[in-house]
N, C-alpha and C positions, 0 to 999 in steps of 0.2 A: 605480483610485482612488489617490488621491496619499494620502502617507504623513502621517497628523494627530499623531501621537504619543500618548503615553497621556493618560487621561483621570478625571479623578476620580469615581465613583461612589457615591452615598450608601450606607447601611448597610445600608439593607431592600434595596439592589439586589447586594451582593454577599453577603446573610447565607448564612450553612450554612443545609443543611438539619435540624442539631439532633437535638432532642426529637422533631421529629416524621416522624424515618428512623426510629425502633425498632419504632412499630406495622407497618413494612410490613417492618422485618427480620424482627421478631418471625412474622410472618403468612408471610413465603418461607421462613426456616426450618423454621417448620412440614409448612404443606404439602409442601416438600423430602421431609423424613423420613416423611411418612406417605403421600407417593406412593409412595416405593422402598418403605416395608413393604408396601404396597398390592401390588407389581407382583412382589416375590417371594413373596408369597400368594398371588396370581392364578395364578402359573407355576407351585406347587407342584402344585396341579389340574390343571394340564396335558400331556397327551403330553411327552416331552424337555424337561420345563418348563426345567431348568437349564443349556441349549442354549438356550432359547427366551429365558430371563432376559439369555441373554449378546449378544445380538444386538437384543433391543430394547434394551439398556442401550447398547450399540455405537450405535445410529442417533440416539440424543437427547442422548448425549456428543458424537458427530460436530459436530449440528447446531449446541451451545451451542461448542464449542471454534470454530468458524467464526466466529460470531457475535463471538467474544472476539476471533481473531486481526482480524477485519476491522474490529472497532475501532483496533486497534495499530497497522492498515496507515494507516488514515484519520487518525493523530495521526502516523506518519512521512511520511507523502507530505505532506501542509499543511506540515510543518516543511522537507522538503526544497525546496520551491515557493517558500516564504514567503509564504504564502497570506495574505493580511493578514481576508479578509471569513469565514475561520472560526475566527477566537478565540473570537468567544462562542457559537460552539456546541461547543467542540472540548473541555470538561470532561465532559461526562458522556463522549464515547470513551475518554479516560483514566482515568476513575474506573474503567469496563466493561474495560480493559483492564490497568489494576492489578491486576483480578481475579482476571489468569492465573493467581497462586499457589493457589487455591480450585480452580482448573478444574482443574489439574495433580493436586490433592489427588483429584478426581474419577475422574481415570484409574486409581484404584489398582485397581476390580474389573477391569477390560478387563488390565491387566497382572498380576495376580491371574492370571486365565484361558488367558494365555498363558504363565506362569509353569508352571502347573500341570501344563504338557506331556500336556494328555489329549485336547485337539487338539476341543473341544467349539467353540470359536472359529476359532482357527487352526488348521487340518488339518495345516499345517508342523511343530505343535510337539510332536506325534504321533511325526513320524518317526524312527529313529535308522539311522545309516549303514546298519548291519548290511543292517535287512529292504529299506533304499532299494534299496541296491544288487544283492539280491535279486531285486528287481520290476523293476528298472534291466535287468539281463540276462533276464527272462522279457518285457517289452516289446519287445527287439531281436528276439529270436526271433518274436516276435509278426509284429511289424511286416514280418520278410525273407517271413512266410509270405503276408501280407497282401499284400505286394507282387507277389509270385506269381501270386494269382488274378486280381490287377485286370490283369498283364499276359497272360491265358489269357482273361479275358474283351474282352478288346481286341481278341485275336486270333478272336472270336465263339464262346467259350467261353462257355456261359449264369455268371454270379457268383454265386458260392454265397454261402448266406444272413450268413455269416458277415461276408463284407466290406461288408456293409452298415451294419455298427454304428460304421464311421466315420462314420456319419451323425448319433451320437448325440452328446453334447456330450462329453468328458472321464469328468464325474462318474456319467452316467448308462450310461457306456461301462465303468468300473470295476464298478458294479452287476453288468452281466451277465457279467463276466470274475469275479465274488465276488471281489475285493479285500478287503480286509478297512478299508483306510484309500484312498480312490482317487487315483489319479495320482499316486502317490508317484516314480515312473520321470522326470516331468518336471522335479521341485526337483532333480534332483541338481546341476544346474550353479550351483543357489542357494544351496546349504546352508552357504559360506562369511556370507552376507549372512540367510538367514531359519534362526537357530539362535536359542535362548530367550537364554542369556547377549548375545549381541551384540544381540537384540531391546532386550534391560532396559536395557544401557547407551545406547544409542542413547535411549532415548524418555526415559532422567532428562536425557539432554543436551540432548535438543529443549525441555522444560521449563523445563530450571534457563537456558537463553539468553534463549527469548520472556519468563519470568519476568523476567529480569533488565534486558532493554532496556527490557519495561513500565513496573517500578516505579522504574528510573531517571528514565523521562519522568515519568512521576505525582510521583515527590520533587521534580526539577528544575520544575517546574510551580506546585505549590504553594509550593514555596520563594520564587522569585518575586513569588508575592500578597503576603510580607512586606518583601524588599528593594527589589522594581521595578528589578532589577539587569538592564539590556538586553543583558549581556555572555550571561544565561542563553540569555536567545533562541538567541542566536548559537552558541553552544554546542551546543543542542538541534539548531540547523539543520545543522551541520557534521557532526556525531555520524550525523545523519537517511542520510546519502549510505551509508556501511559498514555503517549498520544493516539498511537496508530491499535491502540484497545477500545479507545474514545472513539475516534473514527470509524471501525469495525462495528461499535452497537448503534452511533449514529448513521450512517446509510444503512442499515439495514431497517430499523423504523422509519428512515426519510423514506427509500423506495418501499416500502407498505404504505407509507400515508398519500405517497405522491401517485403512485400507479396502482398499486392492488387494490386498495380502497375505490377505486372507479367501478369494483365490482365486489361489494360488502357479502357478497355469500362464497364467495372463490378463497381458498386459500393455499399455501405452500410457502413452507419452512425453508424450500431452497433459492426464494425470489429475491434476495437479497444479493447472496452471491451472483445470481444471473445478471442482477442489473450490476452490480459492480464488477465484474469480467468484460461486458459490453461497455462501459466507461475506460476501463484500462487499456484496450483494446483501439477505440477511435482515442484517447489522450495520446500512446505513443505515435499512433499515425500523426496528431498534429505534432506532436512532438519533433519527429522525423522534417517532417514539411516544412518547420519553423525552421529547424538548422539550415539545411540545404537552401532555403530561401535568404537566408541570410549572410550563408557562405558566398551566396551568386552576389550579394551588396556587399559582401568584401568582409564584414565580422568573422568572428570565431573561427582564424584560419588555424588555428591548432587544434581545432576536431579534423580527424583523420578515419579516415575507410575503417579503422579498429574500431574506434565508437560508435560507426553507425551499422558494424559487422555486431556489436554487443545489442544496441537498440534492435536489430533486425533478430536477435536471438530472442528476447522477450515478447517483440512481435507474432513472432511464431510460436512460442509459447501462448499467448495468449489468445490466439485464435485455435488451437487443440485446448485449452482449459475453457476457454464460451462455449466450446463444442459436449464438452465433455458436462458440463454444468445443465446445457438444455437437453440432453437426454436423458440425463439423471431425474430433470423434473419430470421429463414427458413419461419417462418410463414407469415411475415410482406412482405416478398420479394415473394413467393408465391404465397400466398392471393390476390394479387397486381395483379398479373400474367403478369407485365410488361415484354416485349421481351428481355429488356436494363438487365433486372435481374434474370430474373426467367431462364434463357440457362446455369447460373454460377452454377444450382444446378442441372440441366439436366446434365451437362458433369459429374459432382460427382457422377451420379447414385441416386440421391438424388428423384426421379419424379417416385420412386415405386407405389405408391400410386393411380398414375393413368396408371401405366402397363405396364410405357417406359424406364425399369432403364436399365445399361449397364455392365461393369465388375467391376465399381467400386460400383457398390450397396452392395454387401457383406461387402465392407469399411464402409457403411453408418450403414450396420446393426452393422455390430462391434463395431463401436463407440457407436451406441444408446444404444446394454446391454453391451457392457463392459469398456466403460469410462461414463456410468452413472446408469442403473437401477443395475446391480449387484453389482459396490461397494458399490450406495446407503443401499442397503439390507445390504451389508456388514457390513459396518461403522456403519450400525442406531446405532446397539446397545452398552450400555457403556462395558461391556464386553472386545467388540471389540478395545476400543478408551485405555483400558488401560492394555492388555497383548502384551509387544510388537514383539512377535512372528506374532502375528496376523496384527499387526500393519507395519510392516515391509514387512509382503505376501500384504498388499495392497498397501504400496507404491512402490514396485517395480511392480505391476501389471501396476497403474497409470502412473507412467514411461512410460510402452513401450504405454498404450492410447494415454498419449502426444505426443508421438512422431509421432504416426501412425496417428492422426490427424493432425498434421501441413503436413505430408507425403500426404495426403488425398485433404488437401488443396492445396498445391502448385504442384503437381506431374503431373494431370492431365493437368496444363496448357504445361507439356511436351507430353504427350500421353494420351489422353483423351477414347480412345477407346479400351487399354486392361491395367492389371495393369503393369508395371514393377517389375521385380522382384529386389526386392531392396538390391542387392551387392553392387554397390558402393556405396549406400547412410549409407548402416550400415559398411563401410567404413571409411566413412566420420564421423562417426560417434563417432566411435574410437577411430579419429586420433582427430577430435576438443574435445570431452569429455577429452579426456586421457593430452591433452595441457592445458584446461582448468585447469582440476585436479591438474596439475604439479605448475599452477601459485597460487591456492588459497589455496594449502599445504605451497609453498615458503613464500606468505605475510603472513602466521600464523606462521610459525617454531617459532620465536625468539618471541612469546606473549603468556599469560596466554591464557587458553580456559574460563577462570572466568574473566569477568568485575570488579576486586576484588574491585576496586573504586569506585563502582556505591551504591550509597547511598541507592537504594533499591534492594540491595543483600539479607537484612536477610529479608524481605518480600518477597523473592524468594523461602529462601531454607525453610522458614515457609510453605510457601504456600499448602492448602490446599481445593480440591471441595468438595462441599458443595455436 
């Protein structure tokens, strides 16, 4: 589209939304807090409840921090583009993504936990030199002896029973060794990088950065709606190129410290992108949900079937690139059939294929047709991408995909062997969704849902596919 310049909008089409953001702050706050009392009630009833607390609180902070960065990513990529046909949809991503100082506030039990060094969360923060390197020297010895029988059984020596507990993953391999904290012999070459002090600092600086690009772009934004000063644009576009580099090396150490680190001897170079494809993923769905919700309250009547036919194309897009991301790891790490990697997709049930899968293979099939071959089918068609009936049953489908994959991911490192039935986790869920909701309603009450200052407004509401 060619460039129309800005355009004037009457008052009922750029109003706040006021007075009537507090019944739904007021109604997220709530439910917030009385999910979390909810789910440390629940857990106090249960086996390892406060193990169990920590790890359902772990998988519904995971999924809302996705949600938030993948708002942030979706206001620096249009800015670095200069995407002219998503200005009017590109305020509620920055309102959701102003939010990060709430979501950061959110993190405090998860680093709480690993503060605490009892290793209830993070098995790492358990360990201290002394007993490492204790285990560190009874593993070599282990391993020279280990090595021994497998070369006497080679030689048509029957292999005594012993060396067969390589067979077992890591943790389940410590069990019968009675470890008292398992695989502590493998972080030794870690413990510069997964120690509690360098954890803490690291994760206020992941924070205090995404915090800070967010609410730049939210001030720069709204500022804007008063001046219509075009210099801002260009500003925000320029700023977009070293941010979104900045945000690229920060989630990808955020998601290592936040999820992979749950399991200090697992590793993979493609966990970053994974977790950031599955944030992209459930942010456009809320994305999608937020306009249409809003449209039905009468806002943003100048999004049209075209913007939500463009959001419905990245949608689909991004459920072929998560798809495309998790076979890449599974395949590359299996393929490989390294012990160090290939046991992280044994525990997931992930090892059908060769006839060994466990309670959480059902999870694996789940994920495979319903956070990728059925919406794919879903989505192909344009149809699909521009009724938004249709478009709103698939992002609330993709919702609950996302969730039950990060669920999928982290959960097993608490019970590997049956699934849990996930009460306190959709709980948890609840209570940070419904806090979240309460904080990115607060920072939008008093601003336009229209960028009304953004110089390519009327190439927005022009906007038309081709």
């Amino acid at each position: 589209m060619a460039h129309n310049g800005p355009i004037q909008l009457s008052e009922s089409e750029t109003r706040p939304l006021g007075d009537r953001a507090w019944p739904v702050y007021s109604l997220g706050f709530l439910l917030g807090l009385g999910g979390l009392l909810l789910a440390v009630l629940v857990a106090f009833f249960l086996p390892d409840g406060g193990r169990r607390f920590a790890f359902a609180y772990l998988v519904s902070y995971s999924f809302v921090l996705a949600i938030t960065l993948g708002c942030l990513f979706f206001v620096l990529i249009t800015h670095l583009f200069r995407a002219g046909w998503s200005v009017l949809v590109r305020r509620p991503a920055e309102a959701i993504a102003a939010n990060m100082p709430v979501v950061a506030v959110l993190s405090a039990p998860i680093l709480l936990f690993a503060l605490l060094g009892d290793g209830q969360l993070y098995p790492w923060a358990h360990w201290d030199m002394e007993s490492a390197q204790a285990a560190h020297a009874e593993a070599a010895a282990e391993a020279e002896a280990v090595a021994m029988e497998i070369s006497a059984a080679q030689q048509g020596v029957e292999l005594p029973a012993s060396t067969r507990r390589m067979e077992l993953n890591p943790y389940d391999q410590a069990a019968v060794d009675g470890e008292v904290v398992p695989g502590m012999h493998y972080v030794m070459g870690k413990r510069a990088w997964l120690n509690i002090p360098f954890f803490g600092l690291r994760w206020i600086f992941y924070m205090v950065v995404l915090s800070g690009i967010a609410i730049w772009y939210w001030r720069t934004s709204v500022k804007q709606d008063v001046t219509a000063d075009a210099a801002l644009t260009r500003k925000m576009e320029i700023f977009a190129a070293p941010a979104i580099v900045i945000y690229g090396v920060v989630i990808t150490f955020l998601s290592f410290d936040l999820i992979m680190s749950l399991d200090p001897l697992w590793y993979s170079t493609v966990f970053g992108v994974y977790y950031f494809s599955g944030g992209m993923l459930a942010a456009l769905s809320v994305m999608i949900l937020t306009l249409i919700g809003l449209q039905k309250w009468g806002w943003l009547t100048h999004v049209t079937t075209e913007h939500f036919h463009d959001l419905g194309k990245l949608l689909f897009a991004f459920v072929f690139f998560w798809g495309y991301i998790a076979f890449s790891q599974y395949m590359l790490l299996w393929y490989a059939s390294l012990p160090d990697t290939a046991y992280w997709f044994e525990m997931r049930g992930a090892s059908t294929v060769v006839g060994r899968g466990n309670a959480w293979t059902v999870i694996v099939l789940a994920l495979l047709f319903g956070h990728l071959l059925i919406p794919f089918a879903g989505l192909l068609s344009r149809h699909a991408k521009r009724n938004r009936a249709v478009l709103a049953f698939w992002c609330v489908w993709l919702l609950v995909f996302c969730w039950l994959d990060l669920y999928w991911v982290i959960m097993p490192m608490f019970e590997h062997r049956t699934i849990p039935v996930p009460v306190v986790e959709l709980l948890c869920l609840v209570g940070i969704v419904g806090i979240t909701l309460a904080g990115a309603v607060r920072t939008a009450a008093g601003h336009s849902l229209v960028p009304s200052g953004d110089p390519r407004l009327g190439e927005s509401v022009a906007f038309h596919n081709i």
